[in-house]
Each structure stands twice: as structure tokens, then as C-alpha cells.
C-alpha positions as CSV (number, residue, x, y, z in Angstrom):
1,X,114.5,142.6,-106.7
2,X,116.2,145.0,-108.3
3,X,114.3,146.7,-111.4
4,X,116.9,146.8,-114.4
5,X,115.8,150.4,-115.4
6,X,117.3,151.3,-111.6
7,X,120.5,149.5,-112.3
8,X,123.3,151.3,-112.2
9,X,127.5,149.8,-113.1
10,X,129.3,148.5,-109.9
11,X,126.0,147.3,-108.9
12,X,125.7,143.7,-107.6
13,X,122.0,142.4,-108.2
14,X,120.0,139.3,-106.8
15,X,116.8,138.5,-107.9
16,X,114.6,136.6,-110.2
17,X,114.5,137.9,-114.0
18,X,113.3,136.6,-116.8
19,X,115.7,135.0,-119.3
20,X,114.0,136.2,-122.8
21,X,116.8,134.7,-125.2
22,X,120.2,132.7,-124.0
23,X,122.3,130.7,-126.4
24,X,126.2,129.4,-126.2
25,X,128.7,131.3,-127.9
26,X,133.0,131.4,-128.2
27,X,135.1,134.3,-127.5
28,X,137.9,134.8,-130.1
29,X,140.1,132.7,-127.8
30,X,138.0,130.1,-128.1
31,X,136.6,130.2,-124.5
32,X,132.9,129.1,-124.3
33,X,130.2,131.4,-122.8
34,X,126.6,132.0,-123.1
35,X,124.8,135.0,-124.0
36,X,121.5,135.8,-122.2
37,X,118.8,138.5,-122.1
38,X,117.3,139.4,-119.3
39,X,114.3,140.7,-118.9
40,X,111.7,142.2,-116.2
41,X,109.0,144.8,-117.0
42,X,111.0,148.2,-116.9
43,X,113.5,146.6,-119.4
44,X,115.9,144.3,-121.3
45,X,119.8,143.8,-119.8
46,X,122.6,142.2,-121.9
47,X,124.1,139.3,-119.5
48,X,126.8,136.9,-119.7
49,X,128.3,133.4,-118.1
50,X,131.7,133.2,-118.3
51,X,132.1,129.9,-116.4
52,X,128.5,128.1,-117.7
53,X,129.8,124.4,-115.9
54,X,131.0,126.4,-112.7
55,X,129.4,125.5,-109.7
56,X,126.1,127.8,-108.6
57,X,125.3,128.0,-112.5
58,X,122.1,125.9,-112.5
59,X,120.4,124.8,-116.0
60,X,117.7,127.0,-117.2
61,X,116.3,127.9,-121.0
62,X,115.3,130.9,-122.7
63,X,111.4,132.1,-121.3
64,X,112.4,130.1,-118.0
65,X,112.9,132.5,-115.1
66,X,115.8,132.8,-113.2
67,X,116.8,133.8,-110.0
68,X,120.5,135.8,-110.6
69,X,123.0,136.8,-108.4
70,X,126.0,139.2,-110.3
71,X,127.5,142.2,-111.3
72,X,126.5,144.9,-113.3
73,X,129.2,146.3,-115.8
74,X,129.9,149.2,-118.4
75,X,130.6,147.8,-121.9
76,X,130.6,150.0,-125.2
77,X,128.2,152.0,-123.2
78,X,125.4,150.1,-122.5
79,X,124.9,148.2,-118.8
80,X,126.0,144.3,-118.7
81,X,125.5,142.0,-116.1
82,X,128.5,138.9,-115.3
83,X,126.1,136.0,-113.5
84,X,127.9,134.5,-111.0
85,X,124.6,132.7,-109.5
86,X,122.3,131.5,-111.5
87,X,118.7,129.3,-110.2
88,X,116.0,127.9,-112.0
89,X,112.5,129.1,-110.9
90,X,109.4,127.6,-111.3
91,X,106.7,130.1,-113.2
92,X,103.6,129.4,-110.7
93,X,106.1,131.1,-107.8
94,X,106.5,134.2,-109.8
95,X,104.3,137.4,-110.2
96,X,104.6,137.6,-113.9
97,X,103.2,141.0,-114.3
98,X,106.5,142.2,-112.9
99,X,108.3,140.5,-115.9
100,X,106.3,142.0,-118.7
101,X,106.4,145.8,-119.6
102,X,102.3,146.7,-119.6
103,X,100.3,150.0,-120.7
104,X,99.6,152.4,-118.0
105,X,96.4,153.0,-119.7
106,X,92.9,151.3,-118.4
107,X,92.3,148.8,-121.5
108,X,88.9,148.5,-120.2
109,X,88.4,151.9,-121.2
110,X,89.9,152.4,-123.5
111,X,88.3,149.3,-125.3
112,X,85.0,150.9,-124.1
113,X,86.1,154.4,-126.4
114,X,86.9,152.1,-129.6
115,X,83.4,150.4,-129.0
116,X,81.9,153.4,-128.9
117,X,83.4,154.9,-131.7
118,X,82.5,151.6,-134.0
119,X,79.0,152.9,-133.0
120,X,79.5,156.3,-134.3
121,X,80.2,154.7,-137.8
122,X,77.1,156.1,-139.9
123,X,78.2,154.2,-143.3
124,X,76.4,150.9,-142.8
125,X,78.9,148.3,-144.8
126,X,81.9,149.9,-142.5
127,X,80.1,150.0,-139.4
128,X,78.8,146.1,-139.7
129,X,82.9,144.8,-140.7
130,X,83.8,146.8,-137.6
131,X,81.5,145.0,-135.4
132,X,82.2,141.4,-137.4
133,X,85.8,142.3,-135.8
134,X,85.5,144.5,-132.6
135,X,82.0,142.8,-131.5
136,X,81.6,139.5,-133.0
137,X,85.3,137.8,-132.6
138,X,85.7,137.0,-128.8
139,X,89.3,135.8,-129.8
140,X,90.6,138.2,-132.2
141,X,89.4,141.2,-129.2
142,X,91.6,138.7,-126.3
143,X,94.1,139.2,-128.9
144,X,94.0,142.1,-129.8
145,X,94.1,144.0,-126.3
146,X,96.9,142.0,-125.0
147,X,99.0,142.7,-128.3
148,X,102.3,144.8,-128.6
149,X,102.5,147.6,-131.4
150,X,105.7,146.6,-132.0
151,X,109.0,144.5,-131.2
152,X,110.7,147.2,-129.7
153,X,110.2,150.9,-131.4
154,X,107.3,151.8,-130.2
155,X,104.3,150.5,-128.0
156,X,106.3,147.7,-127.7
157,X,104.2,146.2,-124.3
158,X,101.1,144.5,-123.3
159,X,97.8,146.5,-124.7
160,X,100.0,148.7,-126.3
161,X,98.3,148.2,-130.1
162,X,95.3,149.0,-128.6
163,X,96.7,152.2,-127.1
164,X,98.5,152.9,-130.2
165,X,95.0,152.4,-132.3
166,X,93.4,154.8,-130.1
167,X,96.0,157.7,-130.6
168,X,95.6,157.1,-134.4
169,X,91.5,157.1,-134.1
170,X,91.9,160.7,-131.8
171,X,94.3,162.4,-134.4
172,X,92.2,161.7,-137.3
173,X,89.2,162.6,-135.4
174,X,90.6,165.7,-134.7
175,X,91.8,166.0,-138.6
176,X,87.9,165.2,-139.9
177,X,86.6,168.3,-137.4
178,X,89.4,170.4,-139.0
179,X,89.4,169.1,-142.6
180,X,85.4,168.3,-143.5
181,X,86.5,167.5,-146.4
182,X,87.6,164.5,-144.8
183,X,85.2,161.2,-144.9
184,X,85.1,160.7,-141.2
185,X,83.8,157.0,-141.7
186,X,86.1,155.7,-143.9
187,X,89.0,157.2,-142.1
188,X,88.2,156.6,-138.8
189,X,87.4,152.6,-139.7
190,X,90.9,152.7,-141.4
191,X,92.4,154.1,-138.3
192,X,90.6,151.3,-136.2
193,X,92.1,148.7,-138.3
194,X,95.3,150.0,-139.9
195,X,97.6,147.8,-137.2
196,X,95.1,144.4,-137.0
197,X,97.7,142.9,-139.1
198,X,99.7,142.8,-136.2
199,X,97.7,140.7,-133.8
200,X,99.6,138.0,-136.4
201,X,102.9,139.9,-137.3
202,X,103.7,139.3,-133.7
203,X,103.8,137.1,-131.4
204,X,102.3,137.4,-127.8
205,X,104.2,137.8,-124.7
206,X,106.7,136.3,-123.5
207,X,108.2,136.0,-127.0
208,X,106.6,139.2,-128.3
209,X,108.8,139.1,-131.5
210,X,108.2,138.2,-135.4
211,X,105.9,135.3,-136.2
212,X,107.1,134.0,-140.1
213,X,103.7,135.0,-141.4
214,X,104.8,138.5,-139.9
215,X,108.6,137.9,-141.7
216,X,107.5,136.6,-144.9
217,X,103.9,139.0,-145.7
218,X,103.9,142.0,-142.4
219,X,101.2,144.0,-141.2
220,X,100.0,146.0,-143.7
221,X,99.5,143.1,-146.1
222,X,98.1,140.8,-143.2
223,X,95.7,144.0,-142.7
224,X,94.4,143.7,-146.0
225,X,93.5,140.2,-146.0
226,X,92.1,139.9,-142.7
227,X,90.0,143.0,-144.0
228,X,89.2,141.4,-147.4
229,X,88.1,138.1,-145.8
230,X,85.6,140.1,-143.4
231,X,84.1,142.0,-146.3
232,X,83.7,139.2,-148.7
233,X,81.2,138.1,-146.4
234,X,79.1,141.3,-146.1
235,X,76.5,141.2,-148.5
236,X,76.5,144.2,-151.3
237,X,79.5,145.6,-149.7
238,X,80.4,148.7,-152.6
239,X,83.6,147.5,-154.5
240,X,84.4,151.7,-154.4
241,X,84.5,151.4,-151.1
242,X,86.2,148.1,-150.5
243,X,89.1,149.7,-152.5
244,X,89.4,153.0,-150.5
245,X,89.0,151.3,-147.2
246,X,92.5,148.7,-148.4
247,X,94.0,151.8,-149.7
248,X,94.2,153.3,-146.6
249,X,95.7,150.2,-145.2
250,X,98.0,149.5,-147.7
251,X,99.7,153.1,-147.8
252,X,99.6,154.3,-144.4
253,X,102.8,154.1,-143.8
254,X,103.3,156.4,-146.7
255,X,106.7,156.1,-148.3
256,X,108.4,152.9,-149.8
257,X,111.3,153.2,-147.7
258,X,109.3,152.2,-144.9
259,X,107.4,149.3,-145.9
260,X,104.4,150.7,-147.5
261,X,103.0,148.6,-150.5
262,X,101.7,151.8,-151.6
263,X,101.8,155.8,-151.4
264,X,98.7,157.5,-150.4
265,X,96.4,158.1,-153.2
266,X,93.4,159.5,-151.4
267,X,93.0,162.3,-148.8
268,X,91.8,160.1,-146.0
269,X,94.7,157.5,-146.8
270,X,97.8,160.4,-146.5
271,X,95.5,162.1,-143.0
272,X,96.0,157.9,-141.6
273,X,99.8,158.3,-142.6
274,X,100.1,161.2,-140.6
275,X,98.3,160.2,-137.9
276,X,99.9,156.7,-137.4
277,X,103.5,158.5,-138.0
278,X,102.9,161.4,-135.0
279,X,101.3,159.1,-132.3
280,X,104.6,156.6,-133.1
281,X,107.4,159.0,-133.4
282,X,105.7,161.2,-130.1
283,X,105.6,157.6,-128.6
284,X,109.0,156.5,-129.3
285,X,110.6,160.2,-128.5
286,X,108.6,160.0,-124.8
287,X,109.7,156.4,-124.2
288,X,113.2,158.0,-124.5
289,X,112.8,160.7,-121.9
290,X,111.6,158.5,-119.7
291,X,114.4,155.5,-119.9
292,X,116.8,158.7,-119.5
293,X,117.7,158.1,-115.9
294,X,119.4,161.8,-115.7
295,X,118.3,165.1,-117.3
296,X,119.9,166.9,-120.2
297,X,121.6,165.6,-123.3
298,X,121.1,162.2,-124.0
299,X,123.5,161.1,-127.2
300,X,122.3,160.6,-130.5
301,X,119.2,158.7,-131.8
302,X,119.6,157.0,-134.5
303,X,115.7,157.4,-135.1
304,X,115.3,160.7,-135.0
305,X,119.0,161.4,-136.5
306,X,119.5,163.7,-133.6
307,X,121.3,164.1,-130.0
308,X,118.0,164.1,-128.0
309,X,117.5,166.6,-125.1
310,X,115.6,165.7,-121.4
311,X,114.9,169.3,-120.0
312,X,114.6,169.7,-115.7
313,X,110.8,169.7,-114.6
């Protein structure tokens, strides 16, 4: 099998992907064809079948996997593969960890560190709604360490909100030792829960894309009811506190422009902004370098609004 992130054009591949979205389309000639994505755990691949009834096309569906046989291609700068083979495989006779980009990180431990620091919580309202989520719910934790950050910007594989919660929760730990005027609990709880509204916004692997609770409300809302419905059964839970605590949710990512119901209004909510901003950008900037299969410039990035450099060593 050839890994699509080691694809290069003029290469001919053969091997079983998966197909994550297919559907029939016209050229402006009128010719039929059908678009397809390919997918394996290094990467996505545009691909195409220019002849869908010739024979050696067999039928297969998005999510099945295939086994492909064709040749890869430069178009407007991106790699595309023609399928001249194409085989329906059955999903038991498949490794499918090789078809699903996964964190390199041990989600064991790094559950075990956002367990711990639940227990560090000294505020005892904050400390029991972590636990009702991060203790309590088997389900919501299955969900929650096998959950993307994201469709495709950043974090965008198995475990990888987990990972992504556990950068936030080590910046802002580092911000409460350097600010003390900082409240460590309420900004570290916020950190732990500022993405849970994802574990919904998204779906799981294979699909891994937007749910319609996740297109009509988001994250940050879904946040902030799944938060609410925790604390409205906590007993004497302080309203002051409620408030701050959906603040922080509801403004960390700090601007209008990009998304945020609100702007932050408190110290600990603008120190979450910051936090969750660095760990994504830093994220999304090193998931660059290293889909850059040669050193050096590497075009423009649209998300950083700059040509993006890949230094030797």
C-alpha cells in the first residue's frame, strides 16, 4: 500500500483506501464521471472515474473501502489520482487503524493528567461538575477521547480534542503561575471544557464532519448547555459563578469574526482565548511543516496570510 502522504505525480498506486465521499458528476461536455475522496491515515487524495461502467470498475459507496489500482496526476497543483481498477473490500479484512489519521500522544496518559488535574480543582461546585463529566459519564469520556478537534484545521484525528484540551489546560496553567491574579479554578475548569461542545458538533470517525446540531447551534453554544444542564443539578451551585464559568465558554474564541457569541469580559475568559488560539494556530502551522514533503518555501497559507517557510534540520 502506498501511503498518500508518499505519493508523488507519475506514480501508479495499488492498494486498498478508504473512499470518504464519492458522488456522480458531468464534465462540461456532458461526459459522466464520479468524484471520490480517498482517504488513508496520512491523508485525503482527490480521485476520479472517467469510465464509471468500464470493466474492472466494481460498485462501491462512500465509507466502503476500496482496493484501487491508478495513476497519480498534477492538477491546479494539488495530487489527483485517475482509477483505472477499482474493488470492493469487505471492512473485517482491513486494518482500519491504517485508514484513520490518530494522535501520536498516549490518550491513556494523557487522560490520566486531565484526571488529575480535575483533582487539583479546590472550588468545590467546579470540581464536582468536572467529575459529573470527566468521572461520572462512561459515554461522554468514550466520546470524548476518540473525538477530532476539528473537520480539518487543526487536531483534526482520533484523540485529537483531548490533546488539544490538554495544550489549552498547560498554557493557562502556565498563565495562572505567571499572572496570580488569575483564578486558577475557574480557568483551568473552563480550559477543560471549552471544546466539549464538540463531542456533538462533530461527528465520529469515519465521517468525522458536521453533525446538524453542530451546523445549526456549534460548539461554543453546545458547550454552554451541556454545561448548564450539569450545573442545574448541583445543589447551591453560586449563580456568580455559573455566569463566569459560561462566560469563558461563550467568548473564548474572542472576536466575532470567528464565531464567538461573545468577547471576553473577564481576565480568565481573554487568558482561555489566548490559550485555545496558540495551541491551534502552533498546531495547524506544525501540521504544515510536516505534510511539506521538501524543505524551504512552501506557498502561501491562506491561514496565516503568509508564504510559510520549512527550514533544513
Amino acid at each position: 500500500m502506498n501511503f498518500i502522504r508518499d505519493l508523488h505525480a507519475g506514480d501508479r498506486i495499488s492498494g486498498v483506501y478508504l473512499c470518504k465521499q464519492k458522488n456522480h458528476a458531468v464534465t462540461k461536455n456532458g461526459k459522466s464521471y464520479e468524484n471520490c475522496i480517498l482517504q488513508d491515515k496520512t491523508g485525503q487524495l482527490d480521485a476520479k472515474i472517467w469510465e464509471p461502467d468500464s470493466e474492472g470498475i466494481g460498485d462501491f459507496e462512500a465509507l466502503d473501502y476500496v482496493d484501487i489500482v491508478g495513476d497519480v496526476t498534477l492538477f491546479n497543483g494539488a495530487l489527483q489520482v485517475s482509477i483505472k481498477r477499482a474493488r470492493f473490500v469487505r471492512p473485517d479484512s482491513v486494518d482500519s487503524s491504517l485508514y484513520f489519521p490518530v494522535s501520536d500522544k498516549d490518550g491513556d496518559a494523557l487522560f490520566a493528567e486531565l484526571t488529575r488535574t480535575v483533582e487539583s480543582i479546590e472550588e468545590p461546585h467546579l470540581k464536582t461538575l468536572l467529575q459529573r463529566f470527566f468521572v461520572d459519564d462512561a459515554e461522554f469520556i468514550a466520546l470524548f477521547m476518540r473525538s477530532s478537534a476539528a473537520k480539518s484545521i487543526h487536531h483534526a484525528f482520533i484523540g485529537g480534542l483531548l490533546e488539544h484540551t490538554m495544550g489549552v489546560v498547560r498554557l493557562c496553567e502556565h498563565y495562572c503561575t505567571a499572572y496570580p491574579l488569575l483564578n486558577r479554578d475557574l480557568l483551568i475548569t473552563a480550559a477543560i471544557c471549552h471544546d466539549i461542545g464538540k463531542t456533538r458538533e462533530i461527528s465520529p470517525f469515519p465521517l468525522n464532519d458536521y453533525t446538524d446540531e453542530g451546523q445549526f447551534v456549534g460548539h461554543i453554544v453546545i458547550g454552554a448547555q451541556m454545561l448548564e444542564e450539569k450545573i442545574a443539578q448541583i445543589d447551591g451551585f453560586p449563580a456568580d459563578l455559573r455566569m463566569r464559568l459560561i462566560h469563558c465558554i461563550l467568548a473564548h474564541h474572542g472576536e466575532y469574526e470567528f464565531g464567538s457569541p461573545k468577547k471576553p469580559a473577564i481576565i480568565e475568559a481573554l487568558a482561555l482565548n489566548l490559550a485555545d488560539n496558540t495551541d491551534a494556530k502552533l498546531e495547524t502551522f506544525k501540521e504544515a511543516l510536516n505534510g511539506a514533503a521538501e524543505n524551504g518555501w512552501l506557498g502561501f497559507n491562506r491561514l496565516f496570510d503568509s508564504n510559510l517557510y520549512k527550514p533544513a534540520g
